[in-house]
Biopython code that builds the backbone (N, CA, C, O; Angstrom):
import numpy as np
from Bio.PDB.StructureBuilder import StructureBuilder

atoms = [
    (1, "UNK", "N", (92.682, 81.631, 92.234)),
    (1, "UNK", "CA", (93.535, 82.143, 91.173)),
    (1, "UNK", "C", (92.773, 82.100, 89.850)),
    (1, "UNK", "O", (92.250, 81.031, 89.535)),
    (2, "UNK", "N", (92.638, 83.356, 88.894)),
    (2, "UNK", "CA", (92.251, 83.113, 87.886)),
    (2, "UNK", "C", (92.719, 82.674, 87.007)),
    (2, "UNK", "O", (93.924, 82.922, 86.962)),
    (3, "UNK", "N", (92.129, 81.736, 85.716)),
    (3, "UNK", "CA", (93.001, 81.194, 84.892)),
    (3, "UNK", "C", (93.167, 82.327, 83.379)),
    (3, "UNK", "O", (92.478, 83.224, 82.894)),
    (4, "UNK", "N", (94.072, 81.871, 83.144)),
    (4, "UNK", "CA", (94.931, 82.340, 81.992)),
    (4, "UNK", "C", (94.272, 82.663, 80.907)),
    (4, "UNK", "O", (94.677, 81.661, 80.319)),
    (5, "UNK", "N", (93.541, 83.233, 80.032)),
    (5, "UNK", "CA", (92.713, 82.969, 78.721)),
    (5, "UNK", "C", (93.564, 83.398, 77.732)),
    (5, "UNK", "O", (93.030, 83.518, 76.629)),
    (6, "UNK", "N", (95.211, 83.772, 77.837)),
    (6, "UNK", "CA", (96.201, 84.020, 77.067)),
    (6, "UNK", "C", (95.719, 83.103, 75.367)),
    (6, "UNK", "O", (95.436, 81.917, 75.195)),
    (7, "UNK", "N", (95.773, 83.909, 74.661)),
    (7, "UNK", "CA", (95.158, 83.249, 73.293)),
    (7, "UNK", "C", (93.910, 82.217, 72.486)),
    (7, "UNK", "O", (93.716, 81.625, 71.424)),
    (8, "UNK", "N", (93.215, 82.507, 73.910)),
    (8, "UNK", "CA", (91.959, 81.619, 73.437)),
    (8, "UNK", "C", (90.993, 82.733, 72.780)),
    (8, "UNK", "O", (90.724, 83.910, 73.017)),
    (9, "UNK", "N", (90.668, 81.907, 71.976)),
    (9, "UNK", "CA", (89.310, 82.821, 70.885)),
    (9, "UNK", "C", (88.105, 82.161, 70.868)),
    (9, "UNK", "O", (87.959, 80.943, 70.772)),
    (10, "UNK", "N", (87.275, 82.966, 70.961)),
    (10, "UNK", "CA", (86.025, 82.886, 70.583)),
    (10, "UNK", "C", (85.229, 82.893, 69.362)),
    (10, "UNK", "O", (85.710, 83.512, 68.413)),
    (11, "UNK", "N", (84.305, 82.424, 69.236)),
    (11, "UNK", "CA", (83.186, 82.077, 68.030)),
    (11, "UNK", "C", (82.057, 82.824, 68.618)),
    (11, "UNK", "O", (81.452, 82.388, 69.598)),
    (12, "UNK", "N", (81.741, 84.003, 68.009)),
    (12, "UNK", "CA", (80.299, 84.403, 68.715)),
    (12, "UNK", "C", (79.080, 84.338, 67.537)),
    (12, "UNK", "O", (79.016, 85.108, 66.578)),
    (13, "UNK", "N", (78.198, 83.319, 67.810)),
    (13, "UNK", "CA", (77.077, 83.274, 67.105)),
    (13, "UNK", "C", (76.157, 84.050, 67.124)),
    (13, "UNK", "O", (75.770, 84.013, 68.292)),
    (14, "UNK", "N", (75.333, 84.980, 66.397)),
    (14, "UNK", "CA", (74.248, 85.215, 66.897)),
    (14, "UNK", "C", (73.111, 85.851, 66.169)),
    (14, "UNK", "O", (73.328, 86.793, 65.407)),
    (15, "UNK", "N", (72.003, 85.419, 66.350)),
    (15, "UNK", "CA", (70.714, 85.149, 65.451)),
    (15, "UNK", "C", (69.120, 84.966, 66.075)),
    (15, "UNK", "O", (68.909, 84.601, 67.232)),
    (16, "UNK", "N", (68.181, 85.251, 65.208)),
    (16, "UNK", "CA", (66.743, 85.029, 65.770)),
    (16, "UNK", "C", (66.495, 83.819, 65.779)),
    (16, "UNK", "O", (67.210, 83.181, 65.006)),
    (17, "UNK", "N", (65.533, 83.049, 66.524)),
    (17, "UNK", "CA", (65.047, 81.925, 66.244)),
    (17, "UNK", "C", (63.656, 81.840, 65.668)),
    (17, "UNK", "O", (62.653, 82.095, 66.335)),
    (18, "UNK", "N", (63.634, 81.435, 64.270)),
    (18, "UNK", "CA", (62.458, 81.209, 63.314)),
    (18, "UNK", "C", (61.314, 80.997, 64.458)),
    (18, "UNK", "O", (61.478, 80.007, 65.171)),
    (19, "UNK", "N", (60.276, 81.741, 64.691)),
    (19, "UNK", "CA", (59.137, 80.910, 66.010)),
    (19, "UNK", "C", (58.670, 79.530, 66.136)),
    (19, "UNK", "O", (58.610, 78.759, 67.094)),
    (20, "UNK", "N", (58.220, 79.393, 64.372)),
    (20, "UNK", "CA", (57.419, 78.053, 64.311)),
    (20, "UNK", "C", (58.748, 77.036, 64.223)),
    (20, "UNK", "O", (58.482, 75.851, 64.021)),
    (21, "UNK", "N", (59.933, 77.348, 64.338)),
    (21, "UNK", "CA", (60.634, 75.784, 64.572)),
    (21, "UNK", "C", (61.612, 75.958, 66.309)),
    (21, "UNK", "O", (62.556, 75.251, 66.661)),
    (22, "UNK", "N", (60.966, 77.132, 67.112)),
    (22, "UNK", "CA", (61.387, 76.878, 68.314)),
    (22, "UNK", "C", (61.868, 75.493, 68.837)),
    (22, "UNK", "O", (63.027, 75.154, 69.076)),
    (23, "UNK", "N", (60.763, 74.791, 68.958)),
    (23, "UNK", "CA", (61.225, 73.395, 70.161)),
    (23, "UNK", "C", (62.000, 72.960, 68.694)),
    (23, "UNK", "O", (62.933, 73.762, 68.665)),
    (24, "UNK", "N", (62.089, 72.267, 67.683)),
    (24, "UNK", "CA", (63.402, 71.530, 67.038)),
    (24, "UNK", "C", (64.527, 72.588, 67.159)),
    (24, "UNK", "O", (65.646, 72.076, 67.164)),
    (25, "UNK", "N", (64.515, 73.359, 67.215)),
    (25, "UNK", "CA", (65.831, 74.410, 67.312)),
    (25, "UNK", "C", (66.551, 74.425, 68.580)),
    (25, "UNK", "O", (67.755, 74.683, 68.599)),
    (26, "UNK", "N", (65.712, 74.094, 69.936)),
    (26, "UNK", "CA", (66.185, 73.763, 70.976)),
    (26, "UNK", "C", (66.840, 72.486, 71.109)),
    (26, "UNK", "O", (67.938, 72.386, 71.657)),
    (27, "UNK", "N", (66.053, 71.264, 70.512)),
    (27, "UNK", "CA", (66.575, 69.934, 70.252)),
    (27, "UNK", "C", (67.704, 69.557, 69.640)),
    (27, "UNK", "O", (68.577, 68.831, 70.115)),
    (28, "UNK", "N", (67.668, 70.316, 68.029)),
    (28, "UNK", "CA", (69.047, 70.266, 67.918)),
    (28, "UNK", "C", (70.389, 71.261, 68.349)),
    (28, "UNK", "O", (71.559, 71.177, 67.975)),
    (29, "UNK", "N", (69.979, 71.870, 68.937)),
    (29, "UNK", "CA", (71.299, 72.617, 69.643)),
    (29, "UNK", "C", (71.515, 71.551, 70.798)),
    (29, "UNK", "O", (72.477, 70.785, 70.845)),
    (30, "UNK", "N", (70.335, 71.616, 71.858)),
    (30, "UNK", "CA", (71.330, 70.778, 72.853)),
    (30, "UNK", "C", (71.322, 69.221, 72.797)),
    (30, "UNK", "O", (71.783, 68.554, 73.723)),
    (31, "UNK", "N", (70.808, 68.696, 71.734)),
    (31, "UNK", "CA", (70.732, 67.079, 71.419)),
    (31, "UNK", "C", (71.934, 67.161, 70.754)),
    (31, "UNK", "O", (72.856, 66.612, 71.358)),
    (32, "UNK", "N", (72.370, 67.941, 69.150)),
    (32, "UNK", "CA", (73.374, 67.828, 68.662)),
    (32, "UNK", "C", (74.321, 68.502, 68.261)),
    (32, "UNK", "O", (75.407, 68.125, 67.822)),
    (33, "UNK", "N", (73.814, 69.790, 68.448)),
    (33, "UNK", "CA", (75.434, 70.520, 68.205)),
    (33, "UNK", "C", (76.128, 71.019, 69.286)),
    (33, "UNK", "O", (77.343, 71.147, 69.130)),
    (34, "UNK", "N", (75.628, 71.345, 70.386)),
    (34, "UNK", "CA", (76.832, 71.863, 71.316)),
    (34, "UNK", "C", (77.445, 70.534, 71.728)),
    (34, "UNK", "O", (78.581, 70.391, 71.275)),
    (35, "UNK", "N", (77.066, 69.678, 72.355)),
    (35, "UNK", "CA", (78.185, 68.472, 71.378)),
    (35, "UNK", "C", (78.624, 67.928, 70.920)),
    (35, "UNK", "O", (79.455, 67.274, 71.549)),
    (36, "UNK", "N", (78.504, 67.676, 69.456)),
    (36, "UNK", "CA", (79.481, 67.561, 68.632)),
    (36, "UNK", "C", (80.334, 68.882, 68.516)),
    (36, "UNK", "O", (81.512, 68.871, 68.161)),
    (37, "UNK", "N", (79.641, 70.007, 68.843)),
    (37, "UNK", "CA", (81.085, 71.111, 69.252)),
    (37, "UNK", "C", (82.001, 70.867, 70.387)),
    (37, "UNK", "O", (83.189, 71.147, 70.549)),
    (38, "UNK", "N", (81.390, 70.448, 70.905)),
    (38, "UNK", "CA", (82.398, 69.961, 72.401)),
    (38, "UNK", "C", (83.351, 68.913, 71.739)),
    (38, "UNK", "O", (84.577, 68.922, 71.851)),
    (39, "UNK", "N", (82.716, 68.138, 71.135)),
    (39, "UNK", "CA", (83.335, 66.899, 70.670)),
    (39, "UNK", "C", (84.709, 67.065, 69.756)),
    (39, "UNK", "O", (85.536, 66.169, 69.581)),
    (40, "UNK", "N", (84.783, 68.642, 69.116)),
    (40, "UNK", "CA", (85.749, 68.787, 68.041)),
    (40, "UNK", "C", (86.484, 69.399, 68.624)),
    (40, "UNK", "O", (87.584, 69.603, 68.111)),
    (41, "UNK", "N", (86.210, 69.893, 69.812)),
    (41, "UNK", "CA", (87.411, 70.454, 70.907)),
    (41, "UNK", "C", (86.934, 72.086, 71.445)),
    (41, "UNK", "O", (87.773, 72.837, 71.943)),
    (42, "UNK", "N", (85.779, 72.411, 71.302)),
    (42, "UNK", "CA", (85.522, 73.686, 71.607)),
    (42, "UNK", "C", (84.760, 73.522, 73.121)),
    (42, "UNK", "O", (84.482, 72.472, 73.701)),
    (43, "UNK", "N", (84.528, 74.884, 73.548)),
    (43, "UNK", "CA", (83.765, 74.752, 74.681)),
    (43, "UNK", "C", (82.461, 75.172, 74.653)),
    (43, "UNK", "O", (82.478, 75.182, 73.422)),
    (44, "UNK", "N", (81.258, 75.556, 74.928)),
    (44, "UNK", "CA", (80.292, 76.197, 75.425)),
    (44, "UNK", "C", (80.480, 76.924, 76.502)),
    (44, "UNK", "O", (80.487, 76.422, 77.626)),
    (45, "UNK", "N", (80.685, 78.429, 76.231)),
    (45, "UNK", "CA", (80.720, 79.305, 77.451)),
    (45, "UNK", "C", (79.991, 79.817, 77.748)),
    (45, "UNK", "O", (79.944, 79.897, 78.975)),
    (46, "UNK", "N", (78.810, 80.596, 76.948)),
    (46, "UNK", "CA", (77.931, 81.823, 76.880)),
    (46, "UNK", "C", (76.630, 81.408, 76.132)),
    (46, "UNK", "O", (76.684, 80.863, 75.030)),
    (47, "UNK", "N", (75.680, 81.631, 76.649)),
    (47, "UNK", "CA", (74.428, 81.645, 75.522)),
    (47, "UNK", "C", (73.505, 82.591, 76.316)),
    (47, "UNK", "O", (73.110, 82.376, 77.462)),
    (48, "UNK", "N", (73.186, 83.763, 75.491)),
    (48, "UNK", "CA", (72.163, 85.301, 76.065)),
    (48, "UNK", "C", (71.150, 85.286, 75.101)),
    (48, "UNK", "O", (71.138, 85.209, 73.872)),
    (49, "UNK", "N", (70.361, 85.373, 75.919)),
    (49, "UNK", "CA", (68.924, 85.828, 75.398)),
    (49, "UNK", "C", (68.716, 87.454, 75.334)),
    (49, "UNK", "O", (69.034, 88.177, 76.279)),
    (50, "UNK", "N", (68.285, 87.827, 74.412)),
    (50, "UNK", "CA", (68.058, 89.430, 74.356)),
    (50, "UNK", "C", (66.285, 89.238, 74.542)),
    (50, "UNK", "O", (65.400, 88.523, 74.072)),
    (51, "UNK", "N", (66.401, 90.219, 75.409)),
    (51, "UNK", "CA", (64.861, 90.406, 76.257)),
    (51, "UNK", "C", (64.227, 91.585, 75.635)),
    (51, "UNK", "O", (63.068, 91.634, 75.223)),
    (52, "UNK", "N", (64.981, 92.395, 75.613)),
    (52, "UNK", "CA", (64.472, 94.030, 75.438)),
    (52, "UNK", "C", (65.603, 94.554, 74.336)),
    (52, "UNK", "O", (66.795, 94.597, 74.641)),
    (53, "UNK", "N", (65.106, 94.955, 73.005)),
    (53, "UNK", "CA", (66.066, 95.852, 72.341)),
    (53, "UNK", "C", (66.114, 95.768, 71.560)),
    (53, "UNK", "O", (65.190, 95.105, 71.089)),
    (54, "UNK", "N", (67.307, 96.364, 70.411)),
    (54, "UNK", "CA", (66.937, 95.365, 68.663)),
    (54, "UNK", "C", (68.137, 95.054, 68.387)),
    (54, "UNK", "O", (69.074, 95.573, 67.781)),
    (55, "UNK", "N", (67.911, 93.979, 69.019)),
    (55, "UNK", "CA", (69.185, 92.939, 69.014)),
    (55, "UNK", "C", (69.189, 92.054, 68.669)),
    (55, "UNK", "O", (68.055, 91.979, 68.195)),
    (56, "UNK", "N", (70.051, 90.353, 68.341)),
    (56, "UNK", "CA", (69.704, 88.968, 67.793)),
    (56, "UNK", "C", (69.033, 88.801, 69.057)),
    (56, "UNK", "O", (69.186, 89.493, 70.064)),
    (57, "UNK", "N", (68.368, 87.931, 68.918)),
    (57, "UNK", "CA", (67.605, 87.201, 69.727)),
    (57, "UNK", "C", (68.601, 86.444, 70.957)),
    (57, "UNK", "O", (68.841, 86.806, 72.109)),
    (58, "UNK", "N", (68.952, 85.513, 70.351)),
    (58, "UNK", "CA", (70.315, 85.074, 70.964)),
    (58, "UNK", "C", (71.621, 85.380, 70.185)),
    (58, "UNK", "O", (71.817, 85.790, 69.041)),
    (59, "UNK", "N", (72.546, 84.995, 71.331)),
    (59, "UNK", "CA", (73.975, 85.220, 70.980)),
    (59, "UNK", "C", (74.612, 83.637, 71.951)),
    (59, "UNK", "O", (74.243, 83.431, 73.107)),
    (60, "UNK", "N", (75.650, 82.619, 71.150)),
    (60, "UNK", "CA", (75.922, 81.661, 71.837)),
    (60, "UNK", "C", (77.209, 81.496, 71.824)),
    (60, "UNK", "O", (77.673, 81.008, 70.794)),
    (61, "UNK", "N", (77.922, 81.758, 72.666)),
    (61, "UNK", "CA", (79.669, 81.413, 72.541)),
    (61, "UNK", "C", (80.337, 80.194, 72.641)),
    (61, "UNK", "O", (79.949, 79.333, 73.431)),
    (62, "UNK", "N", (81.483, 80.009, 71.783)),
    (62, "UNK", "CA", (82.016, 78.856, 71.874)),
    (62, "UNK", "C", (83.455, 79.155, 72.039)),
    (62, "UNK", "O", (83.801, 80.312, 71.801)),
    (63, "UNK", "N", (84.236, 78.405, 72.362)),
    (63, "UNK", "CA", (85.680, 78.680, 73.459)),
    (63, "UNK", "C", (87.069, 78.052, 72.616)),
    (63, "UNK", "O", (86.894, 76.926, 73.082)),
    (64, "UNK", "N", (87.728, 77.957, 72.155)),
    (64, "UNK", "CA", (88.942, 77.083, 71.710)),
    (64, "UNK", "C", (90.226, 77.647, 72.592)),
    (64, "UNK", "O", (90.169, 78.698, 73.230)),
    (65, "UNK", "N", (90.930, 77.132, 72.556)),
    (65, "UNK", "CA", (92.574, 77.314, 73.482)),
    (65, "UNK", "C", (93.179, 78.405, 72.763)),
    (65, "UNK", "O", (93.842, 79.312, 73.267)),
    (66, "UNK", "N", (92.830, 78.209, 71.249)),
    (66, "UNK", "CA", (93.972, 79.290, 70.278)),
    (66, "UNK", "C", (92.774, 79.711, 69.065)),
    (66, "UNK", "O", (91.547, 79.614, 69.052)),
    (67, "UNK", "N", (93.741, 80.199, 68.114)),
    (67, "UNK", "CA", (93.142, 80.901, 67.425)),
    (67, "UNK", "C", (93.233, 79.169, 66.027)),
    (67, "UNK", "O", (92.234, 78.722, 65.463)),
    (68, "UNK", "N", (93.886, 78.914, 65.948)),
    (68, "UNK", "CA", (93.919, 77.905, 65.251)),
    (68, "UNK", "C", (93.052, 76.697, 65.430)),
    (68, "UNK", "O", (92.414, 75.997, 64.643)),
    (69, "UNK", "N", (93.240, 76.684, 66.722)),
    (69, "UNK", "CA", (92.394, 75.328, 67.169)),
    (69, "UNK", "C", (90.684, 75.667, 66.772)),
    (69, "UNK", "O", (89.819, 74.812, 66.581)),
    (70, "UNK", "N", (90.515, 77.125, 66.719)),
    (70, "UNK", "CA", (89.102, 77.399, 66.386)),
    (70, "UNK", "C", (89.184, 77.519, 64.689)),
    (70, "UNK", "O", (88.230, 77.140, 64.008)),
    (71, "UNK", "N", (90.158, 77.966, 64.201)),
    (71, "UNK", "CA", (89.942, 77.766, 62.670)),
    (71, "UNK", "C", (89.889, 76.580, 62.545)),
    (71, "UNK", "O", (89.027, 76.332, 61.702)),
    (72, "UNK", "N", (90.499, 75.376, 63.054)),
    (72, "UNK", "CA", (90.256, 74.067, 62.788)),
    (72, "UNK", "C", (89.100, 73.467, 62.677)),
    (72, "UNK", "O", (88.592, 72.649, 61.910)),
    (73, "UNK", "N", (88.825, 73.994, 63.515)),
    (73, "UNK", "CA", (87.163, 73.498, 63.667)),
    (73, "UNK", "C", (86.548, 73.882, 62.960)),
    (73, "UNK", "O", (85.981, 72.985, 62.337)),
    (74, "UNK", "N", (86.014, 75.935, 62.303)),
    (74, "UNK", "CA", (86.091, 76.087, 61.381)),
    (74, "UNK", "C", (85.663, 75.748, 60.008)),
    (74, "UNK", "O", (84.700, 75.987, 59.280)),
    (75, "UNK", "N", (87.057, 74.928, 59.944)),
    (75, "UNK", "CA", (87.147, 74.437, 58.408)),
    (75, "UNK", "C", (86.630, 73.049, 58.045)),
    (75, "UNK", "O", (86.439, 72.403, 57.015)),
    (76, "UNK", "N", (86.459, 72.847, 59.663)),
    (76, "UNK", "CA", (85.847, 71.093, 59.422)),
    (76, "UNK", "C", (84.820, 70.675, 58.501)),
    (76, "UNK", "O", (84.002, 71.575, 58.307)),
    (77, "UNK", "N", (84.598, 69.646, 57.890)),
    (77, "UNK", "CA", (83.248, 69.386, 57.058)),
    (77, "UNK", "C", (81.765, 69.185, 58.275)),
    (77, "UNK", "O", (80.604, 69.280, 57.878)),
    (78, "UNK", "N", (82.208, 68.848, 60.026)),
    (78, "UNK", "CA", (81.028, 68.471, 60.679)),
    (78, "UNK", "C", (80.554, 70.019, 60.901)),
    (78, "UNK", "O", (79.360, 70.316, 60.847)),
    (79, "UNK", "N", (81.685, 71.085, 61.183)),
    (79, "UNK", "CA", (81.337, 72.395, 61.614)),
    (79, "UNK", "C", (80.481, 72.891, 60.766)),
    (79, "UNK", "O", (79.644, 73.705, 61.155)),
    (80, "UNK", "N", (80.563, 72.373, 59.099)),
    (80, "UNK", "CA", (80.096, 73.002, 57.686)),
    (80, "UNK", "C", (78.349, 72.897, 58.218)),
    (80, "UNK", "O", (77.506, 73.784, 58.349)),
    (81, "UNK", "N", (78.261, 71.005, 58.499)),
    (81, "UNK", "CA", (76.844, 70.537, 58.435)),
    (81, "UNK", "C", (76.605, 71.008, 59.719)),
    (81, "UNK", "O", (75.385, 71.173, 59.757)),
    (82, "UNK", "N", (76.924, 71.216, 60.440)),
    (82, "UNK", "CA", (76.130, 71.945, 61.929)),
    (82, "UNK", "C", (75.575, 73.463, 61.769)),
    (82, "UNK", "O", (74.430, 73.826, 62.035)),
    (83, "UNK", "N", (76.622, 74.261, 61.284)),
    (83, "UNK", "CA", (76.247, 75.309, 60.945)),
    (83, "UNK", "C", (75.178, 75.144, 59.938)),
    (83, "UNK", "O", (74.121, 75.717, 60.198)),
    (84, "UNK", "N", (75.239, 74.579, 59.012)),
    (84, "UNK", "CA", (74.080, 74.698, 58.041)),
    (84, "UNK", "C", (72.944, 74.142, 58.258)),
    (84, "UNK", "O", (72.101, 74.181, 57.361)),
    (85, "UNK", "N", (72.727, 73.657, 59.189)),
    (85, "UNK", "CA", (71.980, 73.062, 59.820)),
    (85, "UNK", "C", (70.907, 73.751, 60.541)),
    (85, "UNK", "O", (69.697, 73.655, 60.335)),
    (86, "UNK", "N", (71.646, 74.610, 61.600)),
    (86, "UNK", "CA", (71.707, 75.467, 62.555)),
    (86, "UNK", "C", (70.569, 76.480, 61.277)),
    (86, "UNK", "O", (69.440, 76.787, 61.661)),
    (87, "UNK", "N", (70.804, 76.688, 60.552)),
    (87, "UNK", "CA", (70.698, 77.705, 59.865)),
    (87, "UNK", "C", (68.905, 77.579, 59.114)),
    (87, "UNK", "O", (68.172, 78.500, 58.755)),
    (88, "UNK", "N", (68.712, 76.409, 59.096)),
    (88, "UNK", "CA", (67.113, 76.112, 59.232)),
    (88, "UNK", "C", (66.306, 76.495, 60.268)),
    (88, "UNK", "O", (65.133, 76.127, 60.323)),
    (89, "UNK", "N", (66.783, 77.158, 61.053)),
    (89, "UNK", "CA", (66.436, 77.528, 62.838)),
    (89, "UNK", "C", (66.003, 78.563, 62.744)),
    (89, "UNK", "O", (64.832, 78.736, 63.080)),
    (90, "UNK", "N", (66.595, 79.383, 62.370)),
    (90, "UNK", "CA", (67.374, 80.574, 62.445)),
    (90, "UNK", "C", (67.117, 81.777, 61.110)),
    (90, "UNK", "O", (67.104, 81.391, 59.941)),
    (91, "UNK", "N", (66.916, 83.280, 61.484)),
    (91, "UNK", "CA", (67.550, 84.150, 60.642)),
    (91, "UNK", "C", (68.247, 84.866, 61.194)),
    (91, "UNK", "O", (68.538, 84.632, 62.368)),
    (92, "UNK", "N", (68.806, 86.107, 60.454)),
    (92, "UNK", "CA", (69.844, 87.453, 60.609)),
    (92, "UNK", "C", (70.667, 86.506, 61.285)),
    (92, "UNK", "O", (70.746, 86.626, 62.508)),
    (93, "UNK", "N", (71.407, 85.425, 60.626)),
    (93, "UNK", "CA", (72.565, 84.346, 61.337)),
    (93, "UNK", "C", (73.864, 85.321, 60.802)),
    (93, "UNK", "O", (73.932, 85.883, 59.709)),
    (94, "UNK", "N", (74.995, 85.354, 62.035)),
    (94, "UNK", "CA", (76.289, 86.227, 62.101)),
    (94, "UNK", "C", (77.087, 84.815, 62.561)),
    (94, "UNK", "O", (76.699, 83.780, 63.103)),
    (95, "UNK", "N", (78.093, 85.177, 62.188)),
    (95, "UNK", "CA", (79.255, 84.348, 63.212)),
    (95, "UNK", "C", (80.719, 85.137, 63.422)),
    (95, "UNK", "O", (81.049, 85.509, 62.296)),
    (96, "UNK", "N", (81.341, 85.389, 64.019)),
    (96, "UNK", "CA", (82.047, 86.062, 64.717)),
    (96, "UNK", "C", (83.189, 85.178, 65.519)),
    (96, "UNK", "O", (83.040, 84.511, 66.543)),
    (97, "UNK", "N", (84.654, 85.437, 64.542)),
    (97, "UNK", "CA", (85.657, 84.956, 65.271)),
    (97, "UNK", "C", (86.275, 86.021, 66.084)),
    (97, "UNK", "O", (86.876, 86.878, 65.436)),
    (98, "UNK", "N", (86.254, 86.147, 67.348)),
    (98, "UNK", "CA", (87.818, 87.334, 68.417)),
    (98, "UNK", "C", (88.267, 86.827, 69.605)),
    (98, "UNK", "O", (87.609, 86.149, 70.394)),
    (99, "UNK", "N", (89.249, 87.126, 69.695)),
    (99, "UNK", "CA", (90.040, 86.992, 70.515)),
    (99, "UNK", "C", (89.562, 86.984, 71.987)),
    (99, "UNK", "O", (89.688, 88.121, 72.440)),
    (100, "UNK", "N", (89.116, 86.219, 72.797)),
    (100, "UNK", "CA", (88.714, 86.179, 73.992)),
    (100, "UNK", "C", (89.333, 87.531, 74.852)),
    (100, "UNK", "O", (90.307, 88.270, 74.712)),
    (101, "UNK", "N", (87.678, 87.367, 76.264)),
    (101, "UNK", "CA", (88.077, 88.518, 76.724)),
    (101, "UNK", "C", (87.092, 88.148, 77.972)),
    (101, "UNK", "O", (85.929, 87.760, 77.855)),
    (102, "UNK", "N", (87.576, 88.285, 78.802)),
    (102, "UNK", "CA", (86.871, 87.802, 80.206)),
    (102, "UNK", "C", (85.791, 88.352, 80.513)),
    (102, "UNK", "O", (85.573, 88.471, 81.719)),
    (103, "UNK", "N", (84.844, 88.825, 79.617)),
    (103, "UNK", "CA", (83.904, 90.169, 79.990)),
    (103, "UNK", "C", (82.407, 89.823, 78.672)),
    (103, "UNK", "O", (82.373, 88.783, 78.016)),
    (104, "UNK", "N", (81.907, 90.343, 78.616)),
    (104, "UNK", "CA", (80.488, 90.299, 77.246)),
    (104, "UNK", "C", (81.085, 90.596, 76.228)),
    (104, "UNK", "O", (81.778, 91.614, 76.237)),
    (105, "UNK", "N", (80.994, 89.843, 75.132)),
    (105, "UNK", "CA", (81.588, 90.558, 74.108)),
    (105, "UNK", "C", (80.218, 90.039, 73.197)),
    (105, "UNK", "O", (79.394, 89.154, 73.427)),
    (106, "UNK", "N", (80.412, 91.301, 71.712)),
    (106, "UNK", "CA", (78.999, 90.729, 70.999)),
    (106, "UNK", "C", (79.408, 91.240, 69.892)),
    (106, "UNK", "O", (78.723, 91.139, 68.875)),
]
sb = StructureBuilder()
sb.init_structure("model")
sb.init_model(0)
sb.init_chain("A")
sb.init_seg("    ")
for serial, (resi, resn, name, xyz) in enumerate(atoms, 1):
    if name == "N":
        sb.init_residue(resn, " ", resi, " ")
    sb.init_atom(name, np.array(xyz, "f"), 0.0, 1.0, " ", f" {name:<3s}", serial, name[0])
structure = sb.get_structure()
């Protein structure tokens, strides 16, 4: 039986990764922010690599139950310092709140 995704939203990130800070950019994503995102109540669903095209580099999804529960997070002061964080990594950084959808979304 499939489950329900009735009002869950998504966070779609997505951005190049600076070359020369590759390996810390890997470290702190999976040392510290996907969980402490987990930790504030979101999920990790999605993370794509673009191979071929002119596209972000990556794109990384994150999951909440509602649309609130993801503004919550959001508005948090840890979400503030992760993201900004994140953002030493990184250029052409997007973030993207919609409405879940069982399929690729970008």
């Amino acid at each position: 039986m499939a489950q329900d995704y009735t009002g869950y939203t998504k966070i779609l990130l997505s951005y190049d990764i600076i070359p020369e800070t590759q390996e810390s950019y890997f470290q702190f994503m999976l040392g510290e922010m996907v969980p402490a995102v987990q930790r504030l109540g979101l999920g990790m669903a999605e993370a794509w690599h673009t191979a071929v095209g002119n596209y972000p580099l990556r794109l990384v999804v994150f999951v909440g139950e509602s649309e609130e529960a993801v503004e919550q997070v959001l508005a948090s002061p840890e979400w503030d310092d992760y993201e900004t964080r994140l953002q030493h990594y990184v250029t052409n950084y997007t973030r993207r709140v919609v409405p879940f959808r069982d399929r690729f979304q970008f």
